[in-house]
C-alpha positions in Angstrom: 118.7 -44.1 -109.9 120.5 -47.5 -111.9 122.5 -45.0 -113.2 123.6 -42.7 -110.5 124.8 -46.1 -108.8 126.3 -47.2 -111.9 128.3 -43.5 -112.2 129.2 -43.7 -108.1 131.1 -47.0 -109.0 132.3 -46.1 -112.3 133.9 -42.6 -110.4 135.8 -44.6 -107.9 137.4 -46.7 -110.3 137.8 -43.9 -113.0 139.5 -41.6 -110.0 142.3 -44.2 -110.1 142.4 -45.4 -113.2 142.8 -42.3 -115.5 145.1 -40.1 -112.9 147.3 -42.7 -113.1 147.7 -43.4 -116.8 147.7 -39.2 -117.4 151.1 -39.6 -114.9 152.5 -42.0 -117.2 151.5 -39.9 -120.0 152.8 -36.9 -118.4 155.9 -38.6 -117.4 156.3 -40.0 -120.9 156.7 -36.3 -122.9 152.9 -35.6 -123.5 152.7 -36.3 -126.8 149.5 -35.6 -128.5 149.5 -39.1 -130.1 149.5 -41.0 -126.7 146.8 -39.0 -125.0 145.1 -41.5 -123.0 142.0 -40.1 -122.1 141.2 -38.0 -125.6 139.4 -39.6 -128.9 142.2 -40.5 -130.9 141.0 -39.7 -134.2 140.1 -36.5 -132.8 142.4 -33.2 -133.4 143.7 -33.0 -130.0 143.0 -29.4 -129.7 140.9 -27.8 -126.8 137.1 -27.9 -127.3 137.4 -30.5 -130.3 138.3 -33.4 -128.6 136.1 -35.7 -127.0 136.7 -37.8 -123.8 137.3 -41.4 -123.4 137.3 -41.6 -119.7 133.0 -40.4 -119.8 131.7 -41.7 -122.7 129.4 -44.3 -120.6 129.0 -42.2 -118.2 125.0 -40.6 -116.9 126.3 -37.0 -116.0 129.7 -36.6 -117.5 130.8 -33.2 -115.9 134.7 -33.2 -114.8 137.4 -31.1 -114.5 139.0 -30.1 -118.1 135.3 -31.1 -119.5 133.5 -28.4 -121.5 130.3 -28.6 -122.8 130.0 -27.1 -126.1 127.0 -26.9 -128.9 128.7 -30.9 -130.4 128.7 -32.7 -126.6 130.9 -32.5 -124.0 134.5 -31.7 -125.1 138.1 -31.7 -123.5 139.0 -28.1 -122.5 142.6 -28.7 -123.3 144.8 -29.5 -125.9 146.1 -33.2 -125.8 150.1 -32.0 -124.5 148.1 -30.0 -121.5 146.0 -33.2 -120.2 147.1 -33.7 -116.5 146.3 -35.8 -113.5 144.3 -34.9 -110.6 146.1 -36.6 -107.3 145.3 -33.3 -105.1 141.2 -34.2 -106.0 141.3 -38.1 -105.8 142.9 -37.4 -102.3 140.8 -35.4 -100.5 137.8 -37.2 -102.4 139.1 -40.5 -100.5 140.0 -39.0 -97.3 136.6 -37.6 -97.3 135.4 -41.1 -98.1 137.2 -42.4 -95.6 136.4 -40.1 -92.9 132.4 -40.6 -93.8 133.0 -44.4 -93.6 134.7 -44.1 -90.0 132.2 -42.0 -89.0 129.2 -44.3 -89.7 131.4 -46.8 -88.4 132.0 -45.5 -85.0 128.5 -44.6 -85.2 127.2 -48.4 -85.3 130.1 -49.2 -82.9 128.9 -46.8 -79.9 125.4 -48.2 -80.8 126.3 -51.5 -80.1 128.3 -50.8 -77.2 125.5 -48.8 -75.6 122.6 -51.7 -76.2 125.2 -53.8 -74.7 125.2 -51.7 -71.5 128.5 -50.7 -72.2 128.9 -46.6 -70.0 130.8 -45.4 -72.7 130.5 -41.8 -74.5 130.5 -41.1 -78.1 133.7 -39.4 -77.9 135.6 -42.2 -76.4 135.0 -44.7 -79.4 135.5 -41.9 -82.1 138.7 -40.3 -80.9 141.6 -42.8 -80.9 143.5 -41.0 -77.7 140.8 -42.0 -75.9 140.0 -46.1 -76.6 142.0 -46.7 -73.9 138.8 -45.9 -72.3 136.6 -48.4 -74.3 138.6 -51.1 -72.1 138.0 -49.7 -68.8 133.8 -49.6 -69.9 134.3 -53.6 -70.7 136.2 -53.6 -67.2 133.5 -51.8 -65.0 130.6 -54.0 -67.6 131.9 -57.2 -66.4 132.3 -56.2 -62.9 128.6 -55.0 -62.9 127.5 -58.3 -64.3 129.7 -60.2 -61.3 127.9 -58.1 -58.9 124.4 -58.9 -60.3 125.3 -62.5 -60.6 126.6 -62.5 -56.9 123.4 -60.8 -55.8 121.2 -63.7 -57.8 123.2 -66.6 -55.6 125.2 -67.4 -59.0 128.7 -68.0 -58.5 129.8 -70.1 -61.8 128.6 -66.6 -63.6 130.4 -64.4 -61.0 133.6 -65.8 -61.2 133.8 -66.3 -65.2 133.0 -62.4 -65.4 135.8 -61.6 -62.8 137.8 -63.3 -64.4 137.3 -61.6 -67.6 137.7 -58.2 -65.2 141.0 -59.5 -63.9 142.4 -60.5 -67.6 141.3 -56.9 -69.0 143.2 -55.4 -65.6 145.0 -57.6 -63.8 145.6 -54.7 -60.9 142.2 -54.7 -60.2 142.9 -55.3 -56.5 139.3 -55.4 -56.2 138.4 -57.7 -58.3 141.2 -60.5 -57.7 140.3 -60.6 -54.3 137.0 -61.3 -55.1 137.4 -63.9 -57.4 140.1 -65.9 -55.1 137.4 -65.7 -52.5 134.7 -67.2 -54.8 136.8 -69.7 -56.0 138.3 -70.8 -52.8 134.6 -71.5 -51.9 132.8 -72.7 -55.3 136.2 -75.1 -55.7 138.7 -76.3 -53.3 141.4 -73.8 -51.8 144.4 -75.0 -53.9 142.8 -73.6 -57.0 142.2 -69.7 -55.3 146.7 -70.1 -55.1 147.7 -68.8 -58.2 145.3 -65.9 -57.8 146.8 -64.8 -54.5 150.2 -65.1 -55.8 149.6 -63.1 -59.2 148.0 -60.2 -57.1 150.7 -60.4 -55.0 153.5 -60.0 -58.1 151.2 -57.8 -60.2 149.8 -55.3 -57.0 152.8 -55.0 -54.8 151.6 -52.5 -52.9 149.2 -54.8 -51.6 151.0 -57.7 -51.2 150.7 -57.5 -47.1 147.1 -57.1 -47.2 147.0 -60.0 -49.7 148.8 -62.4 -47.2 146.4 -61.5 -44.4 143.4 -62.6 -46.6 145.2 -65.2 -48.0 146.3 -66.2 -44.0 142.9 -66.1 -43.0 141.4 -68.0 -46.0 144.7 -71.2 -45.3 143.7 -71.0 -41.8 139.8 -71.3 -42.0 140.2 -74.2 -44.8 143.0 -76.0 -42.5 145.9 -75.5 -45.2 148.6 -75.8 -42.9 151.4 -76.8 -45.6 150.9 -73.5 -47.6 150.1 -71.6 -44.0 153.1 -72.6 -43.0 155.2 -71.5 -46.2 153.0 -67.9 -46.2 153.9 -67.2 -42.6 157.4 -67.9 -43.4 157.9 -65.7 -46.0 155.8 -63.0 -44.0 157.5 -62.7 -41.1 160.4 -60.4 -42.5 158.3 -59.1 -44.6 155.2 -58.1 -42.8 157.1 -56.6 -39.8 153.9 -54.7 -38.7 152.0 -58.0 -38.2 154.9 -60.0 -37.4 153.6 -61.3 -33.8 150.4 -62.5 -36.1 152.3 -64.3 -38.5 154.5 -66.1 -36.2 151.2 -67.5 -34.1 150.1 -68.6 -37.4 153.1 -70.4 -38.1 154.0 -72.2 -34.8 150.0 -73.1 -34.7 150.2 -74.7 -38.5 153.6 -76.5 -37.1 151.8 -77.6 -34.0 148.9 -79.2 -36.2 151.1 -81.1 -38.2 153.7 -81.9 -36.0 156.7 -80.8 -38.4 159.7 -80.9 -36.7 162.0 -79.4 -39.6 159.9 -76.7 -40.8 161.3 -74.6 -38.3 164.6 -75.3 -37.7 166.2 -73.4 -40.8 164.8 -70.0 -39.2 167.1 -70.5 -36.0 170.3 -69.7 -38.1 168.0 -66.2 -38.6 168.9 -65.6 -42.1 166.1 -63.8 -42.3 166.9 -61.1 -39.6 164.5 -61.9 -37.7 164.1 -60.5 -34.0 165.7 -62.0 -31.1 162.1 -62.6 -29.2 161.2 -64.5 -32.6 163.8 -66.8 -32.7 163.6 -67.4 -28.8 159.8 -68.5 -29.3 160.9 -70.8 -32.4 163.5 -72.5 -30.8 161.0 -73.2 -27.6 158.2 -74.5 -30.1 161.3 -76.5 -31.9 162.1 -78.0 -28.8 158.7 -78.9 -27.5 158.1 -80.7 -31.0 161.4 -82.9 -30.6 159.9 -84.1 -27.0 162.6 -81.9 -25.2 160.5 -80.8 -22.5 162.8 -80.5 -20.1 165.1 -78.3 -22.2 162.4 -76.3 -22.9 160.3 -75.7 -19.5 163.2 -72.9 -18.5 162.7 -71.0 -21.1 159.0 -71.0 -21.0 158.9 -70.1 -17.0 161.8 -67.1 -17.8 160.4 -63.6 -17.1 161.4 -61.4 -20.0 162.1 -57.9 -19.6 160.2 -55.0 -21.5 158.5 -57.9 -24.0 156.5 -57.5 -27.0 153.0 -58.5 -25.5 152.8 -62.2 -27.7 155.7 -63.6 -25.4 154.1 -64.0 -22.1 151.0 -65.0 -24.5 152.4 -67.5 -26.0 154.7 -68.5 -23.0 151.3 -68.7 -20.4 149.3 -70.5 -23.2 152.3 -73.2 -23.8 152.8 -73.5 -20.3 149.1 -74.0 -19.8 148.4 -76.4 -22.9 150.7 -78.6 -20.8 149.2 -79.1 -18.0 151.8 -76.2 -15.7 148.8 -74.5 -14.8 150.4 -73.3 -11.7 153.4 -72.0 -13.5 151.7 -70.3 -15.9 149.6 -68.4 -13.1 153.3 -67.3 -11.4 154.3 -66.1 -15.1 151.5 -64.1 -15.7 151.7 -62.6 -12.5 155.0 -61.8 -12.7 154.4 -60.1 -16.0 152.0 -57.8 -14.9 151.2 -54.9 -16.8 153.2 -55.9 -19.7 149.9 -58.2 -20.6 146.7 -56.2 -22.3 144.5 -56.8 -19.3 142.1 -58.4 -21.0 144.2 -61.5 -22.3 145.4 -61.8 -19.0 142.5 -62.0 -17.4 141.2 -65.3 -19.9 144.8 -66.6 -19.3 144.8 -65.8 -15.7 140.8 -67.4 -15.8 142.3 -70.8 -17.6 144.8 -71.4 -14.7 142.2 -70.9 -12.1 140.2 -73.9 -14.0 142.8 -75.8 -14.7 143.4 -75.7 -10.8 140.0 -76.3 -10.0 140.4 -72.9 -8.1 136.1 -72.2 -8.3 136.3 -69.9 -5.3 138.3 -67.3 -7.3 136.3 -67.6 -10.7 133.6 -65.5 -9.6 135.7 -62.5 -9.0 137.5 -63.2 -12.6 134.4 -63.5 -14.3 133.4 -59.9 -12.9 136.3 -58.4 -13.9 136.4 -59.5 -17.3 132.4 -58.4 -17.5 132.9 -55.0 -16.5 135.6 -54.2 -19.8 134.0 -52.8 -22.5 132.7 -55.2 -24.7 134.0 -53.9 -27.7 134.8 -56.6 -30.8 138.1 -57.6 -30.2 136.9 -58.4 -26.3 133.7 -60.1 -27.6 135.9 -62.0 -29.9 138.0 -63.3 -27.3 135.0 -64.2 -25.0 133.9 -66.6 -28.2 137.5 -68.0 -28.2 137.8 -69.0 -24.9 134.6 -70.2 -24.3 135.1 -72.5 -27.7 138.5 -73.4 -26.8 137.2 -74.6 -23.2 133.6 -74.2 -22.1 132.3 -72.3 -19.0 128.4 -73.1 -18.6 128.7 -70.1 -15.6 129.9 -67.4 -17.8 128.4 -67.9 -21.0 124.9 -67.1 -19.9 126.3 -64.2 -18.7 128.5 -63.1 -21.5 125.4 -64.2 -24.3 122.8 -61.9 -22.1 125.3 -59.0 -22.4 126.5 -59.7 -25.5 122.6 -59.4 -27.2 121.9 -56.2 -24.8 125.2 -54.2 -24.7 127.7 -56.5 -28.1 128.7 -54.0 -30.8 126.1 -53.1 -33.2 125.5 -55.5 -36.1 127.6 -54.2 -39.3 129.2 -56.2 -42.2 132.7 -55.6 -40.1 130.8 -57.2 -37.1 129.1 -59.7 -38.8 131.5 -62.6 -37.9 131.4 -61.5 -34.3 127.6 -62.4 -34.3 128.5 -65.7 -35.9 130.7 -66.5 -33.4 128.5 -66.1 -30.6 125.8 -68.2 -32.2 128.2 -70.6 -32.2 129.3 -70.9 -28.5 125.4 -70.6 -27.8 124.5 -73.4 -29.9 127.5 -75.7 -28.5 126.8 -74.2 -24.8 123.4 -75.6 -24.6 121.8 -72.2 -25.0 119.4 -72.7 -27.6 117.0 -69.7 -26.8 119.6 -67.4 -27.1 121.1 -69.0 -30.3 118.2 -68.5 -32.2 118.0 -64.5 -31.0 121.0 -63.9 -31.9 120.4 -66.1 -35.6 117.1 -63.7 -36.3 119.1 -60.5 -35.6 121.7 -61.5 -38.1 118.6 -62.9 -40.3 117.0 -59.4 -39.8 119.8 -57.3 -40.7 121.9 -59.4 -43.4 120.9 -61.1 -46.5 123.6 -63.9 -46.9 122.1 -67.3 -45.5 122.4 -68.5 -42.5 122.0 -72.3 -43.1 126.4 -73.2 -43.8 126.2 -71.3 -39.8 123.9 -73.5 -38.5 125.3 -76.6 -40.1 128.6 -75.7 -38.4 127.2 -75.4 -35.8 125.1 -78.1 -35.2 128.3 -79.9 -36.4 130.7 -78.4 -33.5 127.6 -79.7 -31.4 127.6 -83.1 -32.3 131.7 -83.2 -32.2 131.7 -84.3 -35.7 135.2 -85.1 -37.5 137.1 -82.5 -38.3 137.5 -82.8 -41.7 133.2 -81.7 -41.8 133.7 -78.7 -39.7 137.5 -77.7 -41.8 135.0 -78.0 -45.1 132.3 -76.1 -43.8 134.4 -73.1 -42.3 135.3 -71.3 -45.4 131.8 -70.6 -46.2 131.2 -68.9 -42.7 133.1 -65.4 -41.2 134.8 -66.1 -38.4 137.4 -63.6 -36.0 140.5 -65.2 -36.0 140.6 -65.9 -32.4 137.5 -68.3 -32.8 138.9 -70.0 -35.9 142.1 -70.5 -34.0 139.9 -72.1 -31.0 137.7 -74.3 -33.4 140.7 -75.7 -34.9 141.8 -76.5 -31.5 138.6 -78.0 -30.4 139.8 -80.9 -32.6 143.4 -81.4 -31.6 143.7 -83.2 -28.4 145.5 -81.2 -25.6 148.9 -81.8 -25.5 150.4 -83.8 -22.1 153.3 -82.8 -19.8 
C-alpha cells in the first residue's frame, strides 16, 4: 500500500518532469551522450539500457520500458527517447475531470442538506449555475415566509433582503420587505426600497406608488405624500383623480401654501379640470375665500366624477351646506349615486334637515352593499357619526357585507372600528370573532386603534398605530380627518 502511494505521487511528478527534459533533449539533437532518462554508463542501445526515471519506483512498467531476462530495460536506442505530452494530457484532464466530479458531488450534497431545490445537473453543468442562484433566491424567500409565519420579523426581513440583493426584480419580494420594514422601523427607512423597485422594476412603478401612497398616507407622511403625488399625476394618468385627492389632502394637513403653486403654470401637462381644482385649493389655503367660492358653486359641464366630489366636499367642509346641496343637485347623474347620496346625507345634517334623513338613509340601504359601498359607509360614519344609521348599516353589514377574504379583510376592520367608536360594543366584538375565526394575524394593534379613536387620543398614537392595521382608503382618509379640526367659512 506505502508504496503504491509512494508510486501515485512519484508518477505525477515524473509525468512532468521527464517529458519535459526528453523535449529539451529532443530539441537539443538527441545525442546519445545527453540522454536524460537512460543509465549513462549504459550502451544506449534498445533493450541494454536501463532507466533513470524508475529506478525507485514499486511497479516500473511505462511506455518504451521492456522487461527483459537482466530487469526492466529501455526499448529504444538513446537518439529515439521521446516525450509523451499526448499521455500526460489526457492523464490530467482525466484527473481533473475525476476531481470536478467529486467536487460537484460534495457541492450538490451540501446544497441539498442545506435545503437548497437544486438538481444534480444544475451544479455540474456550467450553462446551467445560473440556476444555483435562483435555488439561493427561492431558499431565502422560503425561510422569510417561515420566519413571517413564526411572528419573526428581524429574521424575515434580513432574508428578504438577501432575496432582493441576489435579484433585485424580485417585485415580490421588495414589496415585502418595504412593508416589513415600514412597520418593524419607522417609514423613512421602507424609502429607498420603494424608490429602487421603482428604477430597477419599471413596469411596476405605478403599482409601486399606490402601495407606496397608501403606506405615506396610513403613517401620516404628508411631506413625501405630497412629492409622490406630484410626480404621479402625469405619470399615473389612470389613477390621476386618486393622486390629486392625495395631494390636495396632504397640502390641506400641512397647510403648504407653495407646494402647489408651481403646478399652475402646468408644465406638467396636466388637465384643465386638474389645474382648476389646484388653483381652488391654492386659493382656499391663501385665505381667498371669496375668490374662490365662484368657482366652487360653478356647474361644470360633462366632468370627470372627482370635481363635483371635491367641489360638494369643499363647499361642505366650510360650513355652505346649502350650496353644496344646490351643486349636487344640479350635477345630477354626473355623480356615482352612491357618493351623492353620503354628500347629499351630509348637507341634510349639516342643515339639521332630520325630516328628510329617513328617506336618505333608505336609499342608501337598499344599494348593494358591495366593498367599495361598505367602505364608504365606514368613511362617513368615521368622518361624522350617525348613531341612527349605524345600527342599521352594522346589522346589515354582519348579515348581508361581502364575505370575509384577505381582499376584504380591511373592510371588516373598518367596521369594527365605527362599532367600537359608535357605542356598539355587542356588535364590535361579532364582527372581531369573525375576523378572529377566519384570519390568523392578531387582532390586538385593531383594538388598540380602536379603543384609541374611542378615547380621542392625540393623533400622533392613532398615526403610529395605523400602519400596523389594513384600512380602505376612504376610512384612512376619514380617520386622518377625525383629527384635523373642520375648517370655518
Amino acid at each position: 500500500m506505502t508504496g503504491w502511494i509512494a508510486d501515485f505521487f512519484r508518477f505525477w511528478w515524473a509525468l512532468f518532469y521527464w517529458n519535459t527534459r526528453k523535449t529539451w533533449f529532443r530539441a537539443h539533437g538527441a545525442h546519445r551522450d545527453s540522454c536524460p532518462c537512460q543509465n549513462f554508463s549504459d550502451s544506449g542501445h534498445a533493450l541494454d539500457s536501463r532507466c533513470e526515471a524508475v529506478t525507485q519506483w514499486q511497479k516500473p512498467a511505462r511506455p518504451l520500458l521492456t522487461e527483459t531476462k537482466e530487469g526492466w530495460r529501455c526499448g529504444v536506442d538513446a537518439e529515439r527517447v521521446r516525450p509523451f505530452w499526448g499521455r500526460a494530457a489526457l492523464f490530467t484532464s482525466a484527473a481533473l475531470l475525476a476531481l470536478y466530479l467529486v467536487g460537484s458531488i460534495a457541492v450538490y450534497a451540501v446544497l441539498h442538506a442545506a435545503n437548497y431545490e437544486v438538481s444534480y445537473r444544475s451544479v455540474v453543468w456550467p450553462p446551467q449555475w445560473a440556476e444555483l442562484r435562483g435555488a439561493q433566491e427561492r431558499l431565502y424567500t422560503t425561510r422569510a415566509q417561515q420566519a413571517l409565519d413564526e411572528g419573526d420579523f428581524k429574521a424575515a426581513i434580513l432574508s428578504l433582503r438577501t432575496v432582493c440583493e441576489l435579484n433585485p426584480r424580485n417585485y415580490s419580494a421588495g414589496i415585502a420587505l418595504a412593508g416589513l420594514v415600514q412597520l418593524a422601523s419607522q417609514p423613512a427607512d421602507a424609502e429607498p426600497i420603494y424608490v429602487r423597485l421603482m428604477h430597477d422594476v419599471p413596469e411596476q412603478r405605478t403599482a409601486t406608488a399606490q402601495i407606496w401612497g397608501r403606506a405615506l398616507l396610513a403613517s401620516g407622511d404628508w411631506t413625501q405624500l405630497k412629492t409622490l403625488a406630484i410626480a404621479m399625476l402625469s405619470e399615473d394618468s389612470g389613477r390621476r383623480e386618486a393622486w390629486l385627492h392625495a395631494l390636495l389632502f396632504a397640502t390641506r394637513q400641512t397647510q403648504d401654501h407653495a407646494v402647489l403653486r408651481p403646478l399652475l403654470n402646468n408644465e406638467q401637462g396636466l388637465p384643465n379640470w386638474c389645474i382648476e381644482l389646484i388653483g381652488i385649493e391654492q386659493l382656499l389655503l391663501e385665505n381667498h375665500l371669496d375668490q374662490a367660492s365662484p368657482r366652487l358653486n360653478r356647474i361644470h359641464s360633462r366632468p370627470v366624477a372627482y370635481v363635483p366630489a371635491y367641489q360638494a366636499d369643499r363647499l361642505l367642509r366650510l360650513g355652505r351646506a346649502e350650496q353644496a346641496g344646490k351643486l349636487i343637485d344640479a350635477y345630477g347623474a354626473q355623480l356615482p349615486p352612491d357618493e351623492a347620496a353620503f354628500l347629499r346625507l351630509r348637507a341634510l345634517r349639516a342643515q339639521k334637515w332630520t325630516s328628510l334623513l329617513d328617506s336618505e338613509y333608505e336609499a342608501l340601504l337598499s344599494y348593494p352593499l358591495t366593498p367599495r359601498l361598505a367602505a364608504l359607509f365606514c368613511a362617513a360614519l368615521l368622518d361624522e357619526p350617525a348613531p341612527e344609521l349605524l345600527t342599521r348599516f352594522l346589522d346589515r353589514f354582519l348579515q348581508n357585507g361581502p364575505a370575509f377574504t384577505n381582499e376584504t379583510l380591511p373592510l371588516y376592520h373598518a367596521a369594527y372600528l365605527i362599532a367600537l367608536v359608535g357605542g356598539e360594543t355587542t356588535r364590535a366584538e361579532k364582527i372581531s370573532d369573525v375576523i378572529s375565526h377566519f384570519s390568523s394575524s392578531s387582532t390586538k394593534p385593531l383594538r388598540h386603534l380602536g379603543e384609541l379613536l374611542q378615547a380621542g387620543a392625540p393623533p400622533a398614537q392613532i398615526v403610529h398605530l395605523m400602519p400596523f392595521v389594513p384600512l380602505p382608503l376612504e376610512v384612512i382618509y376619514a380617520i386622518h380627518q377625525r383629527q384635523t379640526a373642520p375648517a370655518s367659512p
